[in-house]
ZAMARGU-4260 file (C-alpha; in steps of 0.2 Angstrom, whole numbers, plus 5000, padded with zeros to 4 digits):
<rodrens>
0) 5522/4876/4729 | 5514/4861/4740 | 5523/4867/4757 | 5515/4887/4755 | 5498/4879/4751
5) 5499/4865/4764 | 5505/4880/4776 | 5489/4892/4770 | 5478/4874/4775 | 5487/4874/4793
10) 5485/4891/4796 | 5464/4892/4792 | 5461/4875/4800 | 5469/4877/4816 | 5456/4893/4822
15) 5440/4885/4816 | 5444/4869/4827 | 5446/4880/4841 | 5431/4887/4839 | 5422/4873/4838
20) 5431/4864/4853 | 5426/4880/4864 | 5407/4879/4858 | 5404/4862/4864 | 5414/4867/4879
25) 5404/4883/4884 | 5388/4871/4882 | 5392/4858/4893 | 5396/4870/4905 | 5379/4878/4904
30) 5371/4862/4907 | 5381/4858/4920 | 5376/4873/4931 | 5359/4871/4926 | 5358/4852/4935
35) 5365/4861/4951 | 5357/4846/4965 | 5357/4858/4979 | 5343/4871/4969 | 5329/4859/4969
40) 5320/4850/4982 | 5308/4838/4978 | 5299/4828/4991 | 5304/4812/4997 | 5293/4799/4997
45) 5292/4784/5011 | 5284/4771/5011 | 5267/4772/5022 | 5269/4760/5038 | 5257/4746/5040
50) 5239/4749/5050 | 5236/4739/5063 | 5216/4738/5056 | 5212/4722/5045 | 5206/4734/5031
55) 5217/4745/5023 | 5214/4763/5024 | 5218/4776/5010 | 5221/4794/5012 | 5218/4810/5003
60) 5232/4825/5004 | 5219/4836/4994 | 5208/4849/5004 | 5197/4850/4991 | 5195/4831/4987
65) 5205/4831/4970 | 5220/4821/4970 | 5234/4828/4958 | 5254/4822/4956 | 5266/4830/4968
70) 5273/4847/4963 | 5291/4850/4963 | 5293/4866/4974 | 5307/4878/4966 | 5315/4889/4980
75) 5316/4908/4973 | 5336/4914/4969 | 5332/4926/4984 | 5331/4913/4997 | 5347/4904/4992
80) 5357/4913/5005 | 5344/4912/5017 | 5340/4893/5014 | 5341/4881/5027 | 5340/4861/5028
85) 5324/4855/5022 | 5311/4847/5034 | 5306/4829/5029 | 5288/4826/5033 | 5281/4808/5032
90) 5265/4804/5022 | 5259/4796/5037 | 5262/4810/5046 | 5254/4822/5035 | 5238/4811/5030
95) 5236/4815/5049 | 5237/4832/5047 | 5224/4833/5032 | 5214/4821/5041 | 5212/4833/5058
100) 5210/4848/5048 | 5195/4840/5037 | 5188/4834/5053 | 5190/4853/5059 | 5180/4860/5043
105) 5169/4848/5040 | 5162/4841/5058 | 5158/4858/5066 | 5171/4853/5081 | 5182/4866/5078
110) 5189/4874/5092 | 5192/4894/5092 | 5207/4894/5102 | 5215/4882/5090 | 5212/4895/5075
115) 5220/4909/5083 | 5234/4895/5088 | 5243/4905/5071 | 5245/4920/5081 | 5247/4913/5099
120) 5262/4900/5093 | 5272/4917/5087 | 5275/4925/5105 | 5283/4908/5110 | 5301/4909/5115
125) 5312/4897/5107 | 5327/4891/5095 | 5330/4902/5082 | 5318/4904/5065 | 5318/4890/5050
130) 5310/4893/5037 | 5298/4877/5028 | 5300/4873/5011 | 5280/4873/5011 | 5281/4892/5016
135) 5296/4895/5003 | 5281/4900/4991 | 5277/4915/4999 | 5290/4930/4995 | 5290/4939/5011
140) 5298/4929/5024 | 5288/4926/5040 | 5291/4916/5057 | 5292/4899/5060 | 5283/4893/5076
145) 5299/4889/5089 | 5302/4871/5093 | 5301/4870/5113 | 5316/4859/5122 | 5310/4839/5124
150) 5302/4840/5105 | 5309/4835/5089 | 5308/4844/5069 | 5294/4835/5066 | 5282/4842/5078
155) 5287/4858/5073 | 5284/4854/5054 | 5267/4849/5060 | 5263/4865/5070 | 5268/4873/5053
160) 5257/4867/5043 | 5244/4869/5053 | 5246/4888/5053 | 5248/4887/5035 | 5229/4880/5032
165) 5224/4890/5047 | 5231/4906/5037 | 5224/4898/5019 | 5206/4896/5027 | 5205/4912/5034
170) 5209/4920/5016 | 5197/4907/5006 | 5182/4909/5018 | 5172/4924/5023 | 5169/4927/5043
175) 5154/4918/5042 | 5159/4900/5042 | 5167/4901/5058 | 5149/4905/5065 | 5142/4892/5056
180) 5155/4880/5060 | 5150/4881/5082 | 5141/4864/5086 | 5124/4873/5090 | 5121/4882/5073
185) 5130/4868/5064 | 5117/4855/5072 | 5101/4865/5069 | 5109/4867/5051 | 5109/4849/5048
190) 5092/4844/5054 | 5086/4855/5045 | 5093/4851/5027 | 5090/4834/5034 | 5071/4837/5033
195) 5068/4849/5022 | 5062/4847/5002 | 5070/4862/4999 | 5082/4859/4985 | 5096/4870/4995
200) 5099/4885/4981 | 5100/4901/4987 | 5095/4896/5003 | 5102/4900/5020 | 5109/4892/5035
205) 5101/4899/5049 | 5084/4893/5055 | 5071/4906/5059 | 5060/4899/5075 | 5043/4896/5071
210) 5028/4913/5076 | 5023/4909/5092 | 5006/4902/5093 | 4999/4908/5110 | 4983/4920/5109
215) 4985/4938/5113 | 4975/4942/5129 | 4961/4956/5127 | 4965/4973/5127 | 4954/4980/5140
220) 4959/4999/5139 | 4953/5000/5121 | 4941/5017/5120 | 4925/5014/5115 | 4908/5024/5117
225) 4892/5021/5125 | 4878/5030/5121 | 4861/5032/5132 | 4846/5040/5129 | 4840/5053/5144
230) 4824/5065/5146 | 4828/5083/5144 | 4819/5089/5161 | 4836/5079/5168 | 4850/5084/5157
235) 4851/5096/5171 | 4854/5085/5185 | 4867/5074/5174 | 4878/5086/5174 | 4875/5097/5190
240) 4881/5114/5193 | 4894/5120/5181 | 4896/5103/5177 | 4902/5097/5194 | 4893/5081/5192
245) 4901/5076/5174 | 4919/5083/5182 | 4917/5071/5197 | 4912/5054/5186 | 4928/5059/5176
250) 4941/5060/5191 | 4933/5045/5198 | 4932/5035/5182 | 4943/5042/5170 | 4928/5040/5156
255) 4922/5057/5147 | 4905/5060/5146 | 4895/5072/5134 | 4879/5077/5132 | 4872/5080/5113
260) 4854/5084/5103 | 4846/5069/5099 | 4845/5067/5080 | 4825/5063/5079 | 4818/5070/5097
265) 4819/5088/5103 | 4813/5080/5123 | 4825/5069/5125 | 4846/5070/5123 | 4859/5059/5120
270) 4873/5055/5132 | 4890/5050/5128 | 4902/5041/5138 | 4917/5037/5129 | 4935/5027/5137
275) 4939/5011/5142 | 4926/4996/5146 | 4929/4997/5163 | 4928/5017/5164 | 4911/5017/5157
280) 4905/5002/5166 | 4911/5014/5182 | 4902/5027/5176 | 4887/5019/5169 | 4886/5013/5191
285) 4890/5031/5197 | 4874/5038/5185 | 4864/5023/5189 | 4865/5028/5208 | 4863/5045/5203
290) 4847/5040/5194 | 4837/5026/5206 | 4828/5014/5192 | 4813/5015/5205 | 4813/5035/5204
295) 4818/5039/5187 | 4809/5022/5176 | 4812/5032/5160 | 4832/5033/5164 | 4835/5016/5158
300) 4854/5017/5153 | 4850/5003/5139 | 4865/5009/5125 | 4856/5015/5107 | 4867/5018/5092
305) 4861/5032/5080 | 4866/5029/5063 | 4872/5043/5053 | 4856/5051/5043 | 4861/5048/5025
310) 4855/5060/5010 | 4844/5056/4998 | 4855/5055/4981 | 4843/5056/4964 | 4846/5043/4952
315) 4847/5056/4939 | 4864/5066/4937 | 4863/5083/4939 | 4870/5086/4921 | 4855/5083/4912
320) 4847/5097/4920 | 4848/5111/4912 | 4849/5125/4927 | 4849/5142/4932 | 4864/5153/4933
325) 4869/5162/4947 | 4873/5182/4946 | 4868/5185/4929 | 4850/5186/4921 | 4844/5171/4913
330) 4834/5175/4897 | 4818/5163/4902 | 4801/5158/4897 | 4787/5153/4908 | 4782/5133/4903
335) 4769/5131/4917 | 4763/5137/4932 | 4761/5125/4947 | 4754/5139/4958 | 4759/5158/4955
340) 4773/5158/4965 | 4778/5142/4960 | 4783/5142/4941 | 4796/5131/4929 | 4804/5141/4916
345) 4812/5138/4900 | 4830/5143/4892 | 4824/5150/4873 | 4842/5157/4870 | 4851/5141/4876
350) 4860/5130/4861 | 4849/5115/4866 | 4833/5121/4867 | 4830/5120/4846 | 4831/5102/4848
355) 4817/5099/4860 | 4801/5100/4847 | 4815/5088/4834 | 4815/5077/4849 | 4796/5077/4854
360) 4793/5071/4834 | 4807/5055/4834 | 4796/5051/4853 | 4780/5052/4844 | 4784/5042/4830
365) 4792/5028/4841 | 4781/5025/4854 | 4765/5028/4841 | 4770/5009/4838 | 4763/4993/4849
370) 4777/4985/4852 | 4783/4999/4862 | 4792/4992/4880 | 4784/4992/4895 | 4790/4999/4913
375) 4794/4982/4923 | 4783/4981/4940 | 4786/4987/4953 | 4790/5003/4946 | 4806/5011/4957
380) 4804/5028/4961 | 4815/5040/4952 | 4812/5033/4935 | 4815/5041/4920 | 4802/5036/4909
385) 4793/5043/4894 | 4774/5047/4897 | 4758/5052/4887 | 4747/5066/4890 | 4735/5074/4880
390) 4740/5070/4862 | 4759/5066/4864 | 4773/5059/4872 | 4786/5067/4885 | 4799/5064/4894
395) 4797/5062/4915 | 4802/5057/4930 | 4792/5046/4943 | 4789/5053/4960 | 4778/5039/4968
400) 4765/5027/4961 | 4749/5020/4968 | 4746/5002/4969 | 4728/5000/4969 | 4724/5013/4957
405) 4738/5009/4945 | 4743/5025/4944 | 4761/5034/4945 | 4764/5053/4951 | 4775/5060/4940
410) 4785/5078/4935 | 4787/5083/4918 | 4807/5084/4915 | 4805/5098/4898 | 4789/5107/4900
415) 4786/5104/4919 | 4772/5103/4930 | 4765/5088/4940 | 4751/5073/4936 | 4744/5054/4939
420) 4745/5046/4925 | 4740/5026/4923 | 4756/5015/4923 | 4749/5007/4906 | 4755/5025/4896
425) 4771/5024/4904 | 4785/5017/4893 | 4806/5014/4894 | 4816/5027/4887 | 4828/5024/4874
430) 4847/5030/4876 | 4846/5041/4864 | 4831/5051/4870 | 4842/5055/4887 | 4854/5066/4874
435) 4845/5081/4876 | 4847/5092/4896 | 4829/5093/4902 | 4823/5110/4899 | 4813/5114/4912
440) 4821/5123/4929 | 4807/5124/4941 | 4810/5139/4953 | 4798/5150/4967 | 4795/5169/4966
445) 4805/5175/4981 | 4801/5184/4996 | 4781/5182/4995 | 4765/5172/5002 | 4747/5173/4997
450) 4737/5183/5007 | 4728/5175/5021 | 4728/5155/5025 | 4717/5152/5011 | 4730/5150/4999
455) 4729/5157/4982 | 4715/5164/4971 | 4710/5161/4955 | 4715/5178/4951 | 4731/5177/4953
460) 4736/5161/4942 | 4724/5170/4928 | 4734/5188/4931 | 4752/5177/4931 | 4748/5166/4914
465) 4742/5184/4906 | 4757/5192/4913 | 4769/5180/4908 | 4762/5173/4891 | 4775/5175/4877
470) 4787/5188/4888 | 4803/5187/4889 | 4809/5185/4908 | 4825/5191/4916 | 4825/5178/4931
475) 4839/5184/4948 | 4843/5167/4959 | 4842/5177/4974 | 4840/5159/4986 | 4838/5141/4987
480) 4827/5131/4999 | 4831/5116/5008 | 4829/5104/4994 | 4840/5115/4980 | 4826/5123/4973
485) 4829/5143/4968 | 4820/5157/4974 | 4821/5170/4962 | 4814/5189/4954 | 4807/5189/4940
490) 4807/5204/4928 | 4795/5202/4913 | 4801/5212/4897 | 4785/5219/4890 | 4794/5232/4879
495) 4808/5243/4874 | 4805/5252/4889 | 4792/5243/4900 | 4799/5232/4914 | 4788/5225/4927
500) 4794/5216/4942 | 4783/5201/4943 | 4785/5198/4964 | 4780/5216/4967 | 4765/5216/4954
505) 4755/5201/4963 | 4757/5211/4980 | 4754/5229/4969 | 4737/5219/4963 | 4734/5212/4981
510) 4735/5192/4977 | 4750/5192/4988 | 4762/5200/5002 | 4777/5203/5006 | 4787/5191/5019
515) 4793/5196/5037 | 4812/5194/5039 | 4813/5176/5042 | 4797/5173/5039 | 4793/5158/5025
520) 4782/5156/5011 | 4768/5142/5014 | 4775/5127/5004 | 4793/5136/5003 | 4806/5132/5015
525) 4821/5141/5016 | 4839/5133/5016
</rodrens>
C-alpha cells in the first residue's frame, strides 16, 4: 500500500511545482522588459565649468522664474522606430540660452528678424532631419533646423531650442507684446510706470500725448449781423433801382443786406447787413460813401440792437376765470355796467356760481376781525387781494396804485367793474378764498359806437340797466380785441316768446350806431 500512495504524492506534486517555477519565471520576465535601458532618456548632468568672475554666478533654467526638479522625458512607443541618438546639451550651454531669451523678453531688444528666424532656418539646405528629445513631446513630427558644414551638434541643438521658445512664445502671448516689446514703446512705457502713482491695474501700455495747449486763432468768417438805423426818405437811395445798389454791395462784399420796419418808429427803417466781419465792415465803407457824413448827418451807421418786444404775461392763471364759450350761447347775467357797451356778465347756470354768496359770508366774517394782514408796500401791480366796498368784502385784482393819495386802482374779479380804493381796505387773500373761478367775464357789445364824439348819454346806461335787470341773456362771441377781451351779441330773454337783440335796440332807440366795416368802437380795438 505505501508504494500506490507514495506514487499518487509523485504524481500531484510534480504539476504544482511546475506551476509555480513558471510563475516566478513569467514575472521576472515581465520586469525585465519593463527596465529595457534604451526606452528612457534622462538628462545627463555635467558639472558647470568654473567663471572666470570672482563671484559666482547662478542660473535659472525656468522661463517663468520657478525652479522645479528635472523631468524624465518618455519617448512615445510611436517614435521608437524613428528615434535617433540623443543630443547632449550642457547646462552651461543652456543657462546661455535661457539667459538670451529672458534678455529677449524682458529688455525690449528683441529683434524681429530673430523671431521669424523659426521659419527662415526651415528653407536651409542641409544634412538630413534629427529629431530633439525636447521636441519628442510633441506628436507630429516636424523639422529640425539642418546643421551647415564647419558646425558641430551642438550649435544645432541650440538653434533648436531657440525655435522651440520662439514657437512657445508665439502660442502663450497675444500679437500685442511683440509691439510693445520695440525699444520706442517699451521706453515710453517705462518712464511712464516709472512716474506715475497709478497703482498699474487695469491699466494700459501705451501713453497718450498730452492736448495741445496752443490758442485756436479767431475765426474771422463767423456770420454776424449789424444793424443801423436809416430815415425812410432814403431807403430809396439804399437800395437803388430794383435793388441794383443792394445787388452791387453784395458781388462786391459778399455781406447781404436787408431792409425791415422799425419795431417803434413808422419814419425811420432798420438795415440789416448780415456775413462775415470783414464783409460788413466792406459794406458798412461802400454805404458810407454812398451816404457822405457831411450830406446825410442823420445816416450815422452807429449799430442799434432791438430787443424782441416781450408780452405782458398776467400773474394770474387763466384758469381761475371763468370765460365765455365760443359757438354756443352762454346763459348770462348782467353784474355791472362799465358803460353800455361795455358790460361784465355772470354765469347763473354754472356749477360754481352757488358758492359765491357762501364765499362772500366766510370773507366777511374773516376780515371783520383787526388782526387782519395787510398788503406789504409797495404794492406790485397784478395783486390779488381782497378789498372793501360799501358794506363788504370782495375779491380783486390791482391795476395800478397812486403814491401820494394812497390809493390803488383796482377791478372787481366776481361782480366787476372798476374803483380807487385807499390801500389801508386792502387786505391778503387766504388760499383758500383763490378756490372759487372769478365769476365775472367782462365782454363789449359788438359792432357799435355812440353817436357822435360826445360819448354816451345818460339814457343809454338808464335804458341798458332797465333792459337787462333780472333777464336772462343769451351772449354770441362774435370777436375779441387786441387784449382778449370778447365782442359779443347780446340777446335778452324777456319771455316765452319775446327776444330782443340788445346791439340793435340801442341804435333802434338812437343811443348808438352801427359801425362802418373796419371801422372801431371808441375805446374798442379790434384784434
Amino acid at each position: 500500500m505505501a508504494p500506490s500512495h507514495s506514487r499518487q504524492l509523485l504524481i500531484w506534486t510534480v504539476p504544482t511545482i511546475a506551476v509555480i517555477l513558471g510563475y516566478f519565471w513569467y514575472r521576472r520576465k515581465r520586469l525585465s522588459s519593463k527596465t529595457d535601458p534604451g526606452e528612457i532618456v534622462k538628462a545627463v548632468e555635467t558639472p558647470p565649468k568654473p567663471v572666470d568672475s570672482g563671484s559666482p554666478r547662478t542660473f535659472s533654467r525656468s522661463l517663468s522664474g520657478v525652479d522645479s526638479a528635472p523631468i524624465d522625458i518618455v519617448i512615445p512607443h510611436k517614435l521608437k522606430a524613428t528615434k535617433s541618438n540623443p543630443v547632449v546639451i550642457s547646462d552651461e550651454d543652456l543657462d546661455i540660452e535661457i539667459e538670451k531669451i529672458k534678455s529677449m523678453r524682458y529688455n525690449g531688444s528683441i529683434d524681429m528678424r530673430k523671431s521669424n528666424s523659426c521659419s527662415e532656418t526651415t528653407t536651409k539646405k542641409g544634412s538630413p532631419k534629427k529629431l530633439s528629445p525636447v521636441m519628442a513631446q510633441t506628436p507630429v513630427e516636424e523639422k529640425a533646423p539642418v546643421v551647415e558644414d564647419g558646425k558641430d551638434e551642438r550649435s544645432s541643438a541650440n538653434n533648436e531650442v531657440q525655435r522651440q521658445n520662439c514657437e512657445r512664445d508665439s502660442a502663450n502671448h497675444s500679437p500685442a507684446d511683440v509691439m510693445l516689446a520695440s525699444p520706442s514703446l517699451s521706453s515710453i512705457s517705462d518712464n511712464q510706470s516709472e512716474g506715475s502713482n497709478d497703482s498699474g491695474k487695469g491699466g494700459s501700455d501705451v501713453v497718450t500725448p498730452p492736448p495741445s495747449r496752443s490758442l485756436v486763432p479767431e475765426n474771422t468768417n463767423v456770420i454776424t449781423i449789424y444793424e443801423f438805423v436809416i430815415p425812410q426818405q432814403l431807403v430809396g437811395k439804399l437800395i437803388g433801382k430794383h435793388g441794383s445798389s443792394v445787388a452791387n454791395i453784395k458781388d462786391k462784399t459778399g455781406a447781404h443786406v436787408v431792409v425791415r420796419k422799425h419795431p417803434t418808429n413808422n419814419k425811420l427803417k432798420v438795415c440789416t447787413i448780415e456775413g462775415s466781419q470783414n464783409e460788413i465792415d466792406s459794406a458798412l465803407k461802400l454805404i458810407r460813401d454812398k451816404f457822405p457824413q457831411k450830406r446825410f448827418p442823420e445816416v450815422t451807421l452807429e449799430q442799434v440792437s432791438f430787443l424782441p418786444q416781450i408780452p405782458a404775461v398776467s400773474l394770474v392763471p387763466d384758469h381761475l376765470y371763468l370765460k365765455l364759450i365760443e359757438g354756443i350761447n352762454n346763459d348770462t347775467i348782467v353784474s355791472c355796467i362799465v358803460a353800455p357797451n361795455h358790460l361784465f356778465l355772470q354765469q347763473p347756470t354754472h356749477p360754481s356760481f352757488p358758492n359765491l354768496n357762501i364765499l362772500n359770508g366766510c370773507m366777511n366774517v374773516c376780515y371783520a376781525q383787526a388782526n387782519s394782514p395787510m398788503l406789504p408796500t409797495p404794492i406790485p401791480e397784478n395783486t390779488i387781494c381782497v378789498a372793501f366796498s360799501g358794506d363788504s368784502w370782495y375779491r380783486a385784482v390791482i391795476l395800478s396804485q397812486d403814491q401820494t393819495s394812497g390809493t390803488s386802482y383796482v377791478k372787481f374779479l366776481d361782480y366787476g367793474g372798476y374803483v380807487y380804493i385807499e390801500n389801508t381796505n386792502l387786505r391778503q387773500i387766504r388760499g383758500d378764498f383763490m378756490l372759487l373761478p372769478f365769476q365775472a367775464a367782462e365782454c363789449f357789445l359788438a359792432n357799435v359806437k355812440p353817436i357822435g364824439d360826445s360819448g354816451w348819454h345818460d339814457e343809454a346806461y338808464s335804458a341798458v340797466a332797465e333792459m337787462t335787470k333780472t333777464a336772462i341773456i343769451y351772449t354770441q362771441i362774435v370777436d375779441y380785441t387786441d387784449d382778449g377781451v370778447p365782442l359779443v351779441n347780446c340777446y335778452l330773454i324777456l319771455g316765452p316768446k319775446r327776444v330782443v337783440f340788445l346791439n340793435q335796440e340801442l341804435v333802434k332807440h338812437g343811443y348808438a350806431e352801427w359801425l362802418n366795416c373796419g371801422e372801431e368802437a371808441a375805446g374798442v380795438s379790434v384784434a
